[in-house]
N, C-alpha and C positions, 0 to 999 in steps of 0.2 A: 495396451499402450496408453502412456496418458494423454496424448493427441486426442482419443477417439473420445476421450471424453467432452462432454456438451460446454462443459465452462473453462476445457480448455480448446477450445474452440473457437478465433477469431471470425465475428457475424462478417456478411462480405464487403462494409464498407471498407473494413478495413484491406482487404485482401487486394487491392490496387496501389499501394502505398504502402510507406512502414509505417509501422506503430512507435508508439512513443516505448514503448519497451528496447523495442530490437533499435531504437536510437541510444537507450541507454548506454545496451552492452557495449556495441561497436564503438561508443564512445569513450567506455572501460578498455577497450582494448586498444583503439588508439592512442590514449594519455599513456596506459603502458608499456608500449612501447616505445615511446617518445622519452617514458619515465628512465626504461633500461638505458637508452642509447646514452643519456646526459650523461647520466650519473655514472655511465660507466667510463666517460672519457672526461670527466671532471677533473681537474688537477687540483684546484682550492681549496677542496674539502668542505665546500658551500655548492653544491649543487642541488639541482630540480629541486629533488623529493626535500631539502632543509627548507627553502624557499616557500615551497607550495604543501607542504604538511602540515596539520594544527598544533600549535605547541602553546603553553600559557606564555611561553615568551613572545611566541609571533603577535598573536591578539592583543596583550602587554604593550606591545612596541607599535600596534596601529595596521597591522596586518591583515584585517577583514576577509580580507579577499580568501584565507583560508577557510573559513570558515564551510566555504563550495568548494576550491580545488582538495580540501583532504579525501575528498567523497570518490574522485577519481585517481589518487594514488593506491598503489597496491605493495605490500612487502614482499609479495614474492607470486609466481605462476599459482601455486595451488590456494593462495589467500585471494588471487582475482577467479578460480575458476569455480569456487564454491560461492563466493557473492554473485557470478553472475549465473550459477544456475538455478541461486534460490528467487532472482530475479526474473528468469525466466516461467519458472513455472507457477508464479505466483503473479507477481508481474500481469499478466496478459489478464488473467481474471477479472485482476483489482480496476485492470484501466479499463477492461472491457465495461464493466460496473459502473464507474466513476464517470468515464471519457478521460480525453489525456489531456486535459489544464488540472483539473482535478488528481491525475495520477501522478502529474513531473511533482505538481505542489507539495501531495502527501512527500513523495522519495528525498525531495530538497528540505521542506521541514524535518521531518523523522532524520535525516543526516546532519543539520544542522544541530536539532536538538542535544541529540547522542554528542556530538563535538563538543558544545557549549556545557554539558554536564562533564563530561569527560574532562573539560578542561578549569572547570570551577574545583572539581577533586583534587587535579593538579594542584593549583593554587592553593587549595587547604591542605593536604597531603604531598608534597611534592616527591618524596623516596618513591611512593609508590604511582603514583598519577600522574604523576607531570613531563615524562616523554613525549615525545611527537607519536600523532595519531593519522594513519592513513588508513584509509580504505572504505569499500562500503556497505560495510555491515550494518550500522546503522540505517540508512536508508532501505534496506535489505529486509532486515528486523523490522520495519516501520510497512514495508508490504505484507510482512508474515502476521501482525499484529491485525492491520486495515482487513485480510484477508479473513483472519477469524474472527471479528466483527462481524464483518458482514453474514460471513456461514459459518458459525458457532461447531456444527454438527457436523460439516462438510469433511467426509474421511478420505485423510491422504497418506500416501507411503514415502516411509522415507528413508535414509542407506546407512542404518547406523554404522558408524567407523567404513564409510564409504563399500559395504559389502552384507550385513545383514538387513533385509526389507526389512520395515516395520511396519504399522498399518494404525494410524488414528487418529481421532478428528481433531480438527483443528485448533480449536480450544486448549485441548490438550497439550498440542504441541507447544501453540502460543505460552500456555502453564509452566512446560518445559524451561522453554527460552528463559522465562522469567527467573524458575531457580538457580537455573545454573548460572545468572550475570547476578544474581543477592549471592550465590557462595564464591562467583569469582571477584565479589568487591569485598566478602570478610577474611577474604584469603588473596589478597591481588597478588597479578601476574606480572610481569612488566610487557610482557609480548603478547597480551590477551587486552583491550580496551573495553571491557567489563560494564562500566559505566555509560559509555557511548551504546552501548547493544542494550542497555534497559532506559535510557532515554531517548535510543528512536522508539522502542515497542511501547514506551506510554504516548509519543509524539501519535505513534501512528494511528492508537486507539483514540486518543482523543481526538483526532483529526476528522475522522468514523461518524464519534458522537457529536460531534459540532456540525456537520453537514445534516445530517440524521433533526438535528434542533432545527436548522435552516430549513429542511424542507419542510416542517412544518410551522412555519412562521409564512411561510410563500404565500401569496395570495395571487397578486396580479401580473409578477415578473415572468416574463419570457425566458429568463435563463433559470429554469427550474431544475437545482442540481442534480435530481435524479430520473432525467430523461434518458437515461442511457438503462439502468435499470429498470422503468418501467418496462422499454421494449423488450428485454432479456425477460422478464417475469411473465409478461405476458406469450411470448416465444416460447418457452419450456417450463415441462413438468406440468401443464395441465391436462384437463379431460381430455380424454379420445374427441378427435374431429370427425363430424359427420357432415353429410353434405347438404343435410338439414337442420341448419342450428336455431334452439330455441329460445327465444327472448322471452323473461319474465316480465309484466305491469313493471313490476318494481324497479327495473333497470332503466324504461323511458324516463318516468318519476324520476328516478336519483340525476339522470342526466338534463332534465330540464329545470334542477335547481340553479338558483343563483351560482355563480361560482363559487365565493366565501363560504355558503352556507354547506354546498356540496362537499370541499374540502374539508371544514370543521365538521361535519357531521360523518361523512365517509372515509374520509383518506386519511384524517389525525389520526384514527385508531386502528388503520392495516400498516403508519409509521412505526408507531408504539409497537406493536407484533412485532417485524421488522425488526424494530431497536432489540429487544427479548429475545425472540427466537433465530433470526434470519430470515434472509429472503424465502429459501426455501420452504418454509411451513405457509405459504400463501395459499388459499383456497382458489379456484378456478372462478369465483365470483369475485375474492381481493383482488385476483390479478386484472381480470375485465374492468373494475371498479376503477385499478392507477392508468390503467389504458384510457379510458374516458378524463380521467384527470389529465391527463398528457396530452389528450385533441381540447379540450377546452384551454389549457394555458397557450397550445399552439396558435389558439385563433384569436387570442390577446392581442 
């Protein structure tokens, strides 16, 4: 089951509360509803989904506001129930990772972005790009991107044509995504938003690498974005626990450096790894090493 696995695993802060995931969907599925009922008793032929959908004419005409409600319209039951299960299981990781200001951010840029490409296409191509755009695949696409960021190597299963498992890492998959939104923009679709699906997945990778910069710029701030990840890394995949744990000289030494100097000399280069490999290739000394870096910023 993918439950029982460790990073799909909510730690127990969250486990008293919802998570900004499970606010997402419920929020997918209320707007949907809301979406069906209008439009089905619309008489004008201007209802909900023409209103609140992204179109080069809405934004054209001063309509911003689309820009966020396309993210929660949906064209139909099985176009909401595959964004919100790529949300969910991807979803919980990212936010777990991140925390959730960090997580809404990435989903609302990565859907933005994807909108805002999708609808420059438009404008240039209008036969083929320029329909209204709902749903949230982009945002979606933008968790599956941040997610293979973060664990390049992290192997997942997935149902192709909803009924063959497949099995592979995440990179790959991410790789996947990427060809098939370049072959569905030199072959567009009109019912496939193409362009929206490879401008959230570049939104949400770069999103990754810009945090990834920031924490190593950090010095002296208290809100050090990758507090949330320290405690996962040092939590899992390390050495066996004994009830006798050995401290090396070298560990007191690194911890009673300065902080600047600590950070530049220790932490910049298990970021770097990190940026390269993922989280997971950390040694059980990397991970002790951002642990220590997390009580020193704490006591900033």
């Amino acid at each position: 089951m993918l439950d029982d696995r460790s990073y799909m695993r909510r730690p127990p802060v969250y486990r008293d509360r919802w998570s900004m995931t499970s606010i997402l969907i419920v929020a997918n599925v209320v707007v949907f509803i809301f979406q069906t009922i209008i439009d089905f008793y619309s008489e004008s032929g201007y209802g909900f989904t023409r209103i609140f959908a992204l179109s080069p004419e809405g934004l054209a005409n001063g309509m911003l506001w689309q820009l966020i409600t396309f993210q929660f319209l949906h064209a139909g039951l099985l176009h909401l129930i595959v964004n919100l299960l790529v949300i969910y299981f991807l979803g919980r990781a990212v936010e777990e990772t991140l925390g959730e200001v960090h997580f809404l951010k990435l989903y609302l840029i990565s859907g933005v972005a994807g909108g805002l490409l999708q609808v420059i296409g438009g404008w240039i191509i209008p036969k083929y790009f320029g329909g209204p755009v709902v749903g949230a695949s982009a945002g979606a696409l933008g968790l599956v991107a941040a997610f293979a960021t973060l664990y390049p190597d992290r192997r997942l299963t997935v149902l192709l044509f909803f009924i063959i498992p497949f099995t592979m890492q995440a990179k790959y998959l991410l790789l996947f995504g990427f060809i098939i939104s370049l072959l569905g923009i030199l072959a567009p679709s009109s019912s496939v938003a193409h362009l929206a699906h490879l401008g959230g997945m570049l939104a949400g990778m770069g999103y990754i690498y810009l945090l990834i910069k920031k924490a190593r710029r950090i010095r002296r701030s208290r809100s050090y974005v990758f507090k949330k990840p320290l405690k996962e890394m040092v939590g899992a995949g390390g050495a066996k626990k004994t009830f006798f744990k050995k401290t090396s000289p070298q560990d007191y030494n690194d911890a009673d450096l300065p902080s600047e100097e600590f950070i530049s000399r220790e932490v910049d280069p298990i970021l770097d790894k990190i940026s390269k490999h993922g989280i997971h290739s950390l040694t059980h000394r990397e991970r002790r090493i951002l642990e220590m870096a997390r009580n020193k910023m704490d006591r900033m």
